[in-house]
Backbone as ProteinMPNN parsed JSONL, in Angstrom:
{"seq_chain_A": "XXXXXXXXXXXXXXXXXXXXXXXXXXXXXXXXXXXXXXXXXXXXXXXXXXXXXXXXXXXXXXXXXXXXXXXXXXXXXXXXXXXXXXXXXXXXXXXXXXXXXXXXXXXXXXXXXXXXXXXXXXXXXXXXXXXXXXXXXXXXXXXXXXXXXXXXXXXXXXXXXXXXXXXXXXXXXXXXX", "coords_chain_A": {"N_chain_A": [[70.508, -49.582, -10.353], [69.708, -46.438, -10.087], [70.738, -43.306, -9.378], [70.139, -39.798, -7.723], [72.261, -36.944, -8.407], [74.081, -34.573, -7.417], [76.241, -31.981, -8.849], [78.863, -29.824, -7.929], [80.106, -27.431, -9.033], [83.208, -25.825, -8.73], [84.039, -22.438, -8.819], [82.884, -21.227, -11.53], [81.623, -19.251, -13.323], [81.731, -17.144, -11.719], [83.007, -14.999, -12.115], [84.832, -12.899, -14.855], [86.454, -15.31, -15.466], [86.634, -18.568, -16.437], [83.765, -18.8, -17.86], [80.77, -20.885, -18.369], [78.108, -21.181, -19.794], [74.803, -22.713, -18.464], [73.637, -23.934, -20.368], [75.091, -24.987, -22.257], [76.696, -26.612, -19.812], [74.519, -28.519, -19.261], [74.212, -29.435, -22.123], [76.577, -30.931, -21.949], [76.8, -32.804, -19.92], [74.349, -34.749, -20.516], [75.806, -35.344, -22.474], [77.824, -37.284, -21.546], [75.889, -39.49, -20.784], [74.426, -38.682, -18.594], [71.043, -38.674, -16.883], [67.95, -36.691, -16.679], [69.029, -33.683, -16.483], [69.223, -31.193, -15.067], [70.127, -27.752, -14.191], [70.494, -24.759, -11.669], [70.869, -21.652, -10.988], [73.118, -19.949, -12.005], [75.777, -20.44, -11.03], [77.158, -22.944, -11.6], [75.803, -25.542, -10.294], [74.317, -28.485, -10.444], [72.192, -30.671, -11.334], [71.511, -34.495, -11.625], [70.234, -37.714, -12.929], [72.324, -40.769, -12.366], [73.683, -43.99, -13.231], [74.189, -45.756, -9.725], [77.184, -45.299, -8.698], [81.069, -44.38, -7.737], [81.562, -41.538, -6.033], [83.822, -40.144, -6.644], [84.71, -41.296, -9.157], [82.238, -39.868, -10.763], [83.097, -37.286, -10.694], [85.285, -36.882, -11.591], [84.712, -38.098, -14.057], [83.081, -35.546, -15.287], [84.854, -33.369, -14.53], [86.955, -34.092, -16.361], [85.415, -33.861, -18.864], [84.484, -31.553, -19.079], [87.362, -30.228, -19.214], [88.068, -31.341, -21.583], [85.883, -30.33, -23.408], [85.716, -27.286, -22.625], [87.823, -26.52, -22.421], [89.081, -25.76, -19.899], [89.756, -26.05, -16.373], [88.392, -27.408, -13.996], [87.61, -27.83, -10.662], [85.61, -30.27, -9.468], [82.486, -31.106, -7.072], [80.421, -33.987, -6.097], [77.379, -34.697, -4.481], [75.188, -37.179, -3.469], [71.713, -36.78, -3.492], [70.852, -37.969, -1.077], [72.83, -37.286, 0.553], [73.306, -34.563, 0.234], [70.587, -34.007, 1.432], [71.25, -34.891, 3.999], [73.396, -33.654, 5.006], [71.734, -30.683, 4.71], [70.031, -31.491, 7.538], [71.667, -31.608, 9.413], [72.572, -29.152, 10.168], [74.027, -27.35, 12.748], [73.684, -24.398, 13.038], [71.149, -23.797, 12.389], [70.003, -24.932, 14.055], [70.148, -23.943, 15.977], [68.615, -21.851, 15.114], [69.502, -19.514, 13.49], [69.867, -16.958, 11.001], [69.667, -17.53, 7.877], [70.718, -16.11, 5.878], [73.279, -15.675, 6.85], [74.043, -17.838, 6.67], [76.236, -20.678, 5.163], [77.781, -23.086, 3.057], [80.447, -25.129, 3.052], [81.818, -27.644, 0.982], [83.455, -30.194, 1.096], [86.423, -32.033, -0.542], [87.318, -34.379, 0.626], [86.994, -36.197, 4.172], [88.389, -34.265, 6.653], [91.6, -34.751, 7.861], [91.889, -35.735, 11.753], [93.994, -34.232, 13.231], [94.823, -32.2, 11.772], [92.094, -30.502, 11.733], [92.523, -29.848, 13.903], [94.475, -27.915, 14.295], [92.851, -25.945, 14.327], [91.808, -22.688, 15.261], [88.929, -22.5, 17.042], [87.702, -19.675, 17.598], [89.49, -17.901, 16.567], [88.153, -16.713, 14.436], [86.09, -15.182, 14.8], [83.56, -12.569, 14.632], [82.558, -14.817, 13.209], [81.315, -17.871, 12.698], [81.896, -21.764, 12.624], [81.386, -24.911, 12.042], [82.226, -28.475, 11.795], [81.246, -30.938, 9.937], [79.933, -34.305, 8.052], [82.224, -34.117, 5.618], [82.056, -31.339, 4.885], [81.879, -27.836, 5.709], [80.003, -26.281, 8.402], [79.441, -22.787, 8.329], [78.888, -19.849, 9.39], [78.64, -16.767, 9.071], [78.012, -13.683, 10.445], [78.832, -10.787, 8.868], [78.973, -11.061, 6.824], [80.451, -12.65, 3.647], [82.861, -11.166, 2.432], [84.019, -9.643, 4.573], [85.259, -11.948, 6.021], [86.959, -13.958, 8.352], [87.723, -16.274, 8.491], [89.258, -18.924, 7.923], [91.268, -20.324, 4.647], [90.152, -23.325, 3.955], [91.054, -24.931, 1.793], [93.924, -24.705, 1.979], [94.395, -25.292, 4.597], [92.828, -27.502, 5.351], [94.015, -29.508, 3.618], [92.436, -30.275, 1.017], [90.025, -30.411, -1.488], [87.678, -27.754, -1.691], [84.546, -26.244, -2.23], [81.665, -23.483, -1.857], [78.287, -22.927, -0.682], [75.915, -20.99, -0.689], [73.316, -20.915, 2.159], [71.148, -20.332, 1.374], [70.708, -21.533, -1.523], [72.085, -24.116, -0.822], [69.828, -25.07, 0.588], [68.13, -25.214, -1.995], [69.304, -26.598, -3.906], [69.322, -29.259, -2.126], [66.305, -29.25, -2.317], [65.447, -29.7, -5.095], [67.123, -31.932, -5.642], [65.265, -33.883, -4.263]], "CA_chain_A": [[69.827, -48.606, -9.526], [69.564, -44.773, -10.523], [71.014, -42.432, -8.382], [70.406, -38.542, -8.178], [73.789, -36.167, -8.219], [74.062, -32.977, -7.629], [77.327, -31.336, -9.163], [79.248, -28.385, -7.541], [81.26, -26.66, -9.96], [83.51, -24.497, -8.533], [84.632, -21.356, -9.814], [82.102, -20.872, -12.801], [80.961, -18.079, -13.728], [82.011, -15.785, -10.799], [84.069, -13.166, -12.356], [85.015, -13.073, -16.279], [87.042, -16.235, -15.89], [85.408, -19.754, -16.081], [82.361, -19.084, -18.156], [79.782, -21.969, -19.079], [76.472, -21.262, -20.114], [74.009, -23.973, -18.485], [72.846, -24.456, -21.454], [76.199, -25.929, -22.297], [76.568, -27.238, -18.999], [73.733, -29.483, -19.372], [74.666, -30.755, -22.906], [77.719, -32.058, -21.668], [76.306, -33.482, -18.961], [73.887, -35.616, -21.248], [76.548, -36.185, -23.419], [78.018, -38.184, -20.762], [75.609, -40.311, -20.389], [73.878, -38.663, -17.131], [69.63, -38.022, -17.662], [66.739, -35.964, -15.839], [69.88, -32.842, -16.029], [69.164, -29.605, -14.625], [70.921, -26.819, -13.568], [70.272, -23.611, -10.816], [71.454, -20.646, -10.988], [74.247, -20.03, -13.383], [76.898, -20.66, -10.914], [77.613, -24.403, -12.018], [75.337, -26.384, -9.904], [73.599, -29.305, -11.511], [71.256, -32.222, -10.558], [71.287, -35.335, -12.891], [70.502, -38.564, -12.602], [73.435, -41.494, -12.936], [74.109, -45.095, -12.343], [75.241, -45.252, -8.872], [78.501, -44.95, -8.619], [81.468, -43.768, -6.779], [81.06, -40.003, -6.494], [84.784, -39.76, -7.41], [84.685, -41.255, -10.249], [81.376, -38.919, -11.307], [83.711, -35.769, -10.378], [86.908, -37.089, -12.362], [84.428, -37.9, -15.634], [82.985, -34.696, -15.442], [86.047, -32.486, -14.807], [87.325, -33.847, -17.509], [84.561, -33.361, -19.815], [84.837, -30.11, -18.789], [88.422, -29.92, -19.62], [88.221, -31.594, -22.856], [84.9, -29.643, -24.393], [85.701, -26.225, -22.617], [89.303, -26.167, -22.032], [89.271, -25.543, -18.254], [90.307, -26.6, -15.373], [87.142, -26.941, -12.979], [86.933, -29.14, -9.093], [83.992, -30.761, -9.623], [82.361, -32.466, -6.271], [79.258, -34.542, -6.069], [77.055, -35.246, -3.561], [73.986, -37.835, -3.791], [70.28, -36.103, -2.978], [70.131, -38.876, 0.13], [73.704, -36.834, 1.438], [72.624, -33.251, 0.204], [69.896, -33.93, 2.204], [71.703, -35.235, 5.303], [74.389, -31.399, 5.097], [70.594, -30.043, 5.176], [69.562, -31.812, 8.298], [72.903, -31.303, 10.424], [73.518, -27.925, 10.336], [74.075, -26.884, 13.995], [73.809, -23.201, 13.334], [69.829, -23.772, 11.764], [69.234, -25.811, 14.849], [70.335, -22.67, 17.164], [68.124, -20.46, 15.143], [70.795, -18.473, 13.138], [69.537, -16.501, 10.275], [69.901, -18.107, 6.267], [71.323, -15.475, 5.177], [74.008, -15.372, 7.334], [74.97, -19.643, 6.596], [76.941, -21.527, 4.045], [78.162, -24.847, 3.601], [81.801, -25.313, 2.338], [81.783, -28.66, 1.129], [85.134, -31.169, 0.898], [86.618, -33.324, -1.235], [87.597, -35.405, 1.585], [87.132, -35.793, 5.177], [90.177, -33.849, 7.12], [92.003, -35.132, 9.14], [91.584, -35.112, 12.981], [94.897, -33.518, 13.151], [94.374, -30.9, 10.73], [90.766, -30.074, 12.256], [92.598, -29.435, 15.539], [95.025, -27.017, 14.092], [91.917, -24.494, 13.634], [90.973, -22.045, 16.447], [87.509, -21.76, 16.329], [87.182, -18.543, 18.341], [90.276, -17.131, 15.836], [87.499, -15.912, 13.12], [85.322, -14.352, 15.884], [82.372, -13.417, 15.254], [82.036, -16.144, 12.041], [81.52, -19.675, 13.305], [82.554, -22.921, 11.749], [81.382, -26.453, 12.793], [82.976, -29.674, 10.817], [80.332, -32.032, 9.529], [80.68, -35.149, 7.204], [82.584, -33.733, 4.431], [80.902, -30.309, 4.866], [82.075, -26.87, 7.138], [79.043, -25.535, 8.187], [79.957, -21.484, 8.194], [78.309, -18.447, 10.386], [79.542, -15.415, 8.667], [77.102, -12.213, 10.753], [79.249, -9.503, 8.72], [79.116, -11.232, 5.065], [81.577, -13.317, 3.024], [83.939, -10.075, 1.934], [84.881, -9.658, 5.662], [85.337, -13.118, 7.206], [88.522, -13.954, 9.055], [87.644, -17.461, 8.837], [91.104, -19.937, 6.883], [91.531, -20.968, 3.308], [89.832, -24.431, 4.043], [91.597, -25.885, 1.262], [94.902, -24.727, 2.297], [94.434, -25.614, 6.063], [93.069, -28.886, 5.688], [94.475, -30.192, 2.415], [91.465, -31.048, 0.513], [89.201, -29.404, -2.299], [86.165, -27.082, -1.355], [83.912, -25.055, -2.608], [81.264, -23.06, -0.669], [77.596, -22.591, -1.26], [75.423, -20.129, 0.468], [73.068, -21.946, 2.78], [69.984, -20.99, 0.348], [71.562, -22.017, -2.651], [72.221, -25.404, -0.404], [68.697, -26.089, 0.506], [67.277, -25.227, -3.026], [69.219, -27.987, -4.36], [68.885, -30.325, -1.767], [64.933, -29.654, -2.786], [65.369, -29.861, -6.623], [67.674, -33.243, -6.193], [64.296, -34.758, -4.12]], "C_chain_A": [[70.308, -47.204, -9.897], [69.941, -43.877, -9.299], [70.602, -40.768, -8.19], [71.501, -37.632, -7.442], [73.294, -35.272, -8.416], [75.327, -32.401, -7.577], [77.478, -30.05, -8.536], [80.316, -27.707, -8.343], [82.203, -25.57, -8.663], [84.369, -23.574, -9.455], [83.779, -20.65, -11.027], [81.875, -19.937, -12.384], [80.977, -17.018, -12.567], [82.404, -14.677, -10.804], [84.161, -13.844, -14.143], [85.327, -14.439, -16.575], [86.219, -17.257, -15.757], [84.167, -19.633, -16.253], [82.057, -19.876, -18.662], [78.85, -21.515, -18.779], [75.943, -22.814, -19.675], [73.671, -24.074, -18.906], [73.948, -25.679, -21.543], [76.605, -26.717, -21.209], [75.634, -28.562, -18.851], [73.974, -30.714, -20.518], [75.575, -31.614, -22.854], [77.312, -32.884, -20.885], [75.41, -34.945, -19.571], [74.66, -36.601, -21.933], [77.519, -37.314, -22.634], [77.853, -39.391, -20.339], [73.906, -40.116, -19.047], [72.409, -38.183, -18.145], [68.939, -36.773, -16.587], [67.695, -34.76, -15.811], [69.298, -31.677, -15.959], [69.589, -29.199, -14.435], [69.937, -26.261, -12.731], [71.225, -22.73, -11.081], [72.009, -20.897, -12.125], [76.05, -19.817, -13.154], [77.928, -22.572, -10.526], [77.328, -25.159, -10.539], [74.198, -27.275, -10.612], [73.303, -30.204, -11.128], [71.264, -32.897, -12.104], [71.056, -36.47, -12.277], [71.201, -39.901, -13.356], [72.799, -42.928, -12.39], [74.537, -45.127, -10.724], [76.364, -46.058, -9.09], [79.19, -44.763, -7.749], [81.478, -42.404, -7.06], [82.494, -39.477, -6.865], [84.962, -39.813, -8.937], [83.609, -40.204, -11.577], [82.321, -37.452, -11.344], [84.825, -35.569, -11.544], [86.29, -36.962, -14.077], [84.138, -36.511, -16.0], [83.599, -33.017, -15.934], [86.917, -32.954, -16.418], [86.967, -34.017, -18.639], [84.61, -32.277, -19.308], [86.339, -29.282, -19.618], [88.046, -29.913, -21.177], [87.089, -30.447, -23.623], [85.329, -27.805, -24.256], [86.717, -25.748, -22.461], [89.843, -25.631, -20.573], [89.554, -26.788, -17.363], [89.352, -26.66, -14.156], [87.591, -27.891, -11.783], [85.886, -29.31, -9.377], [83.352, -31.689, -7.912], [81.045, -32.477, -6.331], [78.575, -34.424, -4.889], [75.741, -35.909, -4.035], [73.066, -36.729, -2.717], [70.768, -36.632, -1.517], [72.092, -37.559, 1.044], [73.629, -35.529, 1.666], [71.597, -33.503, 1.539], [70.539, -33.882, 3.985], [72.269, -33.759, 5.688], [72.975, -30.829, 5.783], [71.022, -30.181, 6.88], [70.52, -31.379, 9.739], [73.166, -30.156, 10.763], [73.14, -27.451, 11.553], [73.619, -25.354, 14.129], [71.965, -22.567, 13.077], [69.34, -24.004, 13.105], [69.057, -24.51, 16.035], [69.67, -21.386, 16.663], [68.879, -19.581, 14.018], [70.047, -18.154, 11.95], [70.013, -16.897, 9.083], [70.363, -17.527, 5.492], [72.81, -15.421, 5.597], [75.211, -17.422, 7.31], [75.577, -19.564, 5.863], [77.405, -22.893, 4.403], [79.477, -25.065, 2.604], [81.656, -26.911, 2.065], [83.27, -29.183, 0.199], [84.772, -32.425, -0.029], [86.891, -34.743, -0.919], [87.109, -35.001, 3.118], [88.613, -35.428, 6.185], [90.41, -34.493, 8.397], [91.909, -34.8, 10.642], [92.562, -34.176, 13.357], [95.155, -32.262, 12.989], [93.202, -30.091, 11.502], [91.142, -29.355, 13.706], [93.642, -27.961, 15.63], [94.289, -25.348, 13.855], [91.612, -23.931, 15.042], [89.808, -21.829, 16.578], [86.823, -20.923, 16.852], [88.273, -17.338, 17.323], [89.14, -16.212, 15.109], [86.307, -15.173, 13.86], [84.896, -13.096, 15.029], [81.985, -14.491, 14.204], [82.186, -17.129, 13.151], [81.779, -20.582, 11.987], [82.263, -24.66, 12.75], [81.371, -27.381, 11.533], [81.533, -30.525, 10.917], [80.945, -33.141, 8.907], [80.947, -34.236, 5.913], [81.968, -32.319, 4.092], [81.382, -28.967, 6.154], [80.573, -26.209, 7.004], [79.779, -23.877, 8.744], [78.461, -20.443, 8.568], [78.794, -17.469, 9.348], [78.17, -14.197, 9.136], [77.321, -11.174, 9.49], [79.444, -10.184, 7.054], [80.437, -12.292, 5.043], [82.76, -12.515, 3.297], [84.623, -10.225, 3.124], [85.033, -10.715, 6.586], [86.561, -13.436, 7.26], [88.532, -15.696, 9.535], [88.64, -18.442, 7.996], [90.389, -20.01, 5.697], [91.154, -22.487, 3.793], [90.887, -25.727, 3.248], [93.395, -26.139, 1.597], [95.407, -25.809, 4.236], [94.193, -27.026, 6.057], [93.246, -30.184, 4.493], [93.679, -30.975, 1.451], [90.468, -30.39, -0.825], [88.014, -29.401, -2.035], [86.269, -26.341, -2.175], [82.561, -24.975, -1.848], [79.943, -22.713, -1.699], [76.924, -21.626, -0.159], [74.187, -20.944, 0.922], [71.575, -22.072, 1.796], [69.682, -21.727, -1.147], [71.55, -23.685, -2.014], [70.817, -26.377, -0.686], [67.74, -26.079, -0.835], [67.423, -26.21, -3.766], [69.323, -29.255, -3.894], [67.17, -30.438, -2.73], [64.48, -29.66, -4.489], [66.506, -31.512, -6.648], [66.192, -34.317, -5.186], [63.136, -35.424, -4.838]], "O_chain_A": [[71.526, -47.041, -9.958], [69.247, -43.903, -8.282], [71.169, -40.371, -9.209], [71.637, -37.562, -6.22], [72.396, -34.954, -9.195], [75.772, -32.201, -6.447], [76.564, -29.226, -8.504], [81.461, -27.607, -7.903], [81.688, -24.741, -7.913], [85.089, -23.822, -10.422], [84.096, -19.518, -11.392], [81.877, -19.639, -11.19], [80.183, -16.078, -12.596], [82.333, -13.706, -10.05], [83.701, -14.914, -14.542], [84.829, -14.98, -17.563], [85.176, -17.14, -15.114], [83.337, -20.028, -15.434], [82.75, -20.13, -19.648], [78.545, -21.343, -17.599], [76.358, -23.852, -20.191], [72.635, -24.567, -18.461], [73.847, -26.835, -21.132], [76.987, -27.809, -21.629], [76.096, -29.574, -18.322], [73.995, -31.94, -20.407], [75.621, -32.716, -23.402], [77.526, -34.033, -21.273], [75.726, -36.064, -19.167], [74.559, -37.819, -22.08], [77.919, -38.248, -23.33], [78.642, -40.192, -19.838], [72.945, -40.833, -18.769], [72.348, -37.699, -19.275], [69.631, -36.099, -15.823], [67.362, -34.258, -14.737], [68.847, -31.182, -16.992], [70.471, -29.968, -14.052], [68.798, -26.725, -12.698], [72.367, -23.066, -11.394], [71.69, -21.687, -13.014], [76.989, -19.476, -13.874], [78.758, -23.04, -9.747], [78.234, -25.383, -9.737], [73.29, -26.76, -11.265], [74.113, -30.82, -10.435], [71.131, -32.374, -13.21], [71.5, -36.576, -11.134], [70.92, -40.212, -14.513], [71.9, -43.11, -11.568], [75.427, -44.306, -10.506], [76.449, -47.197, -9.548], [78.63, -44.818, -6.654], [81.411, -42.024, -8.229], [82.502, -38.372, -7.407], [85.23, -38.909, -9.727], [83.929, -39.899, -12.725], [82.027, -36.605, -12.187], [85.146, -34.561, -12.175], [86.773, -36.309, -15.002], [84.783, -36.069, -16.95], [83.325, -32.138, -16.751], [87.332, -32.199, -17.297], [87.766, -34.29, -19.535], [85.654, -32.571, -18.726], [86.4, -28.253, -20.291], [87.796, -28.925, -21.867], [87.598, -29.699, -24.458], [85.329, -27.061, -25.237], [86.784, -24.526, -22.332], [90.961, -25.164, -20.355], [89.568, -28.001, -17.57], [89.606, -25.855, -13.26], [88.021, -28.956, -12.227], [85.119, -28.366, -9.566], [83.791, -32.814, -7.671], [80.379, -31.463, -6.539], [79.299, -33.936, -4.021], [75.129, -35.336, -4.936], [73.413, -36.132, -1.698], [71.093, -35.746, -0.727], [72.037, -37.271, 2.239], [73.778, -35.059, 2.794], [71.987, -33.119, 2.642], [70.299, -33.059, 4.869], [71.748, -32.942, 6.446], [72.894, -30.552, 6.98], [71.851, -29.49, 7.474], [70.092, -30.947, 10.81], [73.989, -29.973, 11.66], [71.969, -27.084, 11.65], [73.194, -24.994, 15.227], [71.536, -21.455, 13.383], [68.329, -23.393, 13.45], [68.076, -24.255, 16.734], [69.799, -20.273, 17.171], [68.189, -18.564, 13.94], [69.371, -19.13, 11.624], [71.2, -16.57, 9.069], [70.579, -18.003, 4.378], [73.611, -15.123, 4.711], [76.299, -17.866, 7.677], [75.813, -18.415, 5.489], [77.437, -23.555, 5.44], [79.312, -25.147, 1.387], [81.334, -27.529, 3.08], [83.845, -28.778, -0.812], [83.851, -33.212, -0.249], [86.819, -35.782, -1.576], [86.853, -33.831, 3.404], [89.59, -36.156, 6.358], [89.797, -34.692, 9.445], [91.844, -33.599, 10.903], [92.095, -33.159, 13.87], [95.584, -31.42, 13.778], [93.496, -28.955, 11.875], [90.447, -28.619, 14.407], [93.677, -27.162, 16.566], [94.72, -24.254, 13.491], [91.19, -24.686, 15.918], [89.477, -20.721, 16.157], [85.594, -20.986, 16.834], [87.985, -16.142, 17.291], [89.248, -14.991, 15.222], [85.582, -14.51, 13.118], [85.865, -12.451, 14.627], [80.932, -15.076, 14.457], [82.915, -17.165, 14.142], [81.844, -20.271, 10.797], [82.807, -25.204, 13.71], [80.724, -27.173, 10.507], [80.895, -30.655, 11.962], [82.168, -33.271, 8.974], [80.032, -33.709, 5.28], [81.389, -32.193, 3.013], [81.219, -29.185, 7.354], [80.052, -25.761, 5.982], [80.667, -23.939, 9.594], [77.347, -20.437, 8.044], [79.75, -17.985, 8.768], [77.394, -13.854, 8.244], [76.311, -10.671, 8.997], [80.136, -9.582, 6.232], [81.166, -12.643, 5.971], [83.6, -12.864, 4.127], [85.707, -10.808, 3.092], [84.964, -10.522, 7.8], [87.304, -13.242, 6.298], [89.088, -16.224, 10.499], [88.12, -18.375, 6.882], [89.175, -19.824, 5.604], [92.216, -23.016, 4.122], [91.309, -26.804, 3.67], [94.018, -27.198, 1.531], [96.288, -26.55, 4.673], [94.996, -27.806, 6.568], [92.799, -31.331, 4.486], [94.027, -32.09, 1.06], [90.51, -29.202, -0.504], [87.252, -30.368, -2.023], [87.214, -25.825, -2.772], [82.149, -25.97, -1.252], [80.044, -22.385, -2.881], [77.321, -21.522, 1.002], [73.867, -21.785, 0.082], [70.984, -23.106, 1.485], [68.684, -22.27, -1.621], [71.0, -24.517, -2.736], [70.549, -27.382, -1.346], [66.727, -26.778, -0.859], [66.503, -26.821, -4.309], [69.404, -30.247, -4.619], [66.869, -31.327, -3.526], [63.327, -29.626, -4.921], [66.586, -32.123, -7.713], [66.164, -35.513, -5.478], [62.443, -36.256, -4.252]]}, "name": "protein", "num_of_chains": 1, "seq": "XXXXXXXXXXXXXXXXXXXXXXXXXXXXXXXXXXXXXXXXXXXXXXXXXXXXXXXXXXXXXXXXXXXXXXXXXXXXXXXXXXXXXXXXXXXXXXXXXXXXXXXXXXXXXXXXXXXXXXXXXXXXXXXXXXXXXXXXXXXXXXXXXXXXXXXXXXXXXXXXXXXXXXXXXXXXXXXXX"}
């Protein structure tokens, strides 16, 4: 059975460091193994479709095809279309209305602990919001990225994120359907 993945690079191509051309992005991707590969944008997001799998193991081959061809050091996380989709469907802050410019969706390498999750204030980052999903912060920010007073996710709840902006989210939920 065929699955479709959608890769989150993080880090690419944001500042000088960590450039890949999706051009090159893609051939590795093939060269892998994976078919149907596309990219968006040109900050290392990528739809392909695999075997299914576990989505670790898709993250681990990747990263280190990554390593090996480009000499970096990337997080790579997956998510299948059918879970992309689900992030879509959940987001509390869509449901209340909240403006698309003003979302994002941090998404984890794991789910954090209840522990961890409880250590967060979630009136501290006032006025950003923050509500925990599966594997997924959904993120408010009114006043932009630059000035949000909202934690280091990865530091706080010991896990690897990276963050997309919420239209960026649903473009490739609707390019992995």
């Amino acid at each position: 059975m065929t699955t479709t993945w959608v890769a989150l690079l993080r880090g690419i191509n944001v500042g000088r460091n960590k450039r890949i051309a999706m051009s090159d992005l893609r051939g590795l991707l093939q060269s892998l193994g994976y078919t149907d590969v596309r990219t968006h944008l040109q900050s290392g997001n990528a739809i392909f479709s695999a075997p299914r799998r576990k989505p670790d193991a898709i993250e681990q081959e990747v990263s280190s095809g990554i390593k090996q061809v480009f000499g970096m050091e990337v997080d790579v996380l997956v998510r299948s279309a059918a879970e992309l989709a689900a992030v879509v469907e959940a987001n509390p802050f869509v449901a209340r209305g909240a403006k698309a410019n003003d979302l994002h969706a941090t998404f984890l390498s794991a789910a954090p602990s209840p522990a961890k999750i409880a250590t967060v204030d979630p009136d501290a980052g006032a006025p950003d919001e923050f509500a925990i999903g599966t594997r997924v912060i959904y993120v408010r920010l009114p006043n932009g990225v630059t000035g949000s007073r909202l934690p280091n996710w990865e530091r706080v709840f010991g896990v690897r994120a990276t963050t997309r902006n919420w239209n960026t989210t649903t473009r490739l939920r609707d390019l992995a359907l």
